[in-house]
N, C-alpha and C positions, 0 to 999 in steps of 0.2 A: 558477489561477496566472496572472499578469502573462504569461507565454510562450506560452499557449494551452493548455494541459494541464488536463484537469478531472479531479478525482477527488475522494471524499467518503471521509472518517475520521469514525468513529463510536467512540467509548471510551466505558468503562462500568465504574469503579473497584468494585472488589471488597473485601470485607473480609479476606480470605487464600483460599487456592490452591483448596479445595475449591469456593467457586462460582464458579471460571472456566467452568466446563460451563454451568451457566444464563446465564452472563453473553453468551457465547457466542452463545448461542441469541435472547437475550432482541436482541442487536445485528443477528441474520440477522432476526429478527422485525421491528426497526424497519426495516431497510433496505428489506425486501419492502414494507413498508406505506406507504416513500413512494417508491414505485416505482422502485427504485436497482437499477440492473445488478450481481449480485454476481462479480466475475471478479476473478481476479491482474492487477494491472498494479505496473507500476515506482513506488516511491518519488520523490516531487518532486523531490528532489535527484536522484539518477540519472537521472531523463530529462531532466533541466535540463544533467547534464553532457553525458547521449549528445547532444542538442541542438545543444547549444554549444562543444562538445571532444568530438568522437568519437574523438580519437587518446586524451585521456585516459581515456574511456569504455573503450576495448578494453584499455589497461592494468588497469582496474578488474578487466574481464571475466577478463581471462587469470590476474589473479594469483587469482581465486578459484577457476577453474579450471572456470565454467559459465558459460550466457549472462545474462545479467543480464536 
């Protein structure tokens, strides 16, 4: 991102709900293979907002009722 935030989305359209299980796998498979950190991080937007409005970020935070 333009603000300094890196992080990699990988999708892998499925032909209905039964191979989400391979799809799954088949996307941990690519990420390990081009040497990508796999961890939870924050969505673009929600760190663009804590970023840049943390007062609106904490309203985010609160009405969902975890940390973000």
């Amino acid at each position: 991102m333009d603000f300094g935030y890196n992080l990699a989305e990988i999708e892998l359209l499925v032909e209905n709900q039964k191979e989400t299980t391979i799809a799954g796998q088949k996307i941990i498979d690519f990420a390990l293979s081009c040497r990508l950190t796999i961890t939870p991080v924050r969505g673009k937007v929600i760190e663009y907002i804590r970023r840049n409005n943390n007062n609106h970020f904490k309203i985010l935070e609160s009405s969902y009722g975890f940390s973000l």
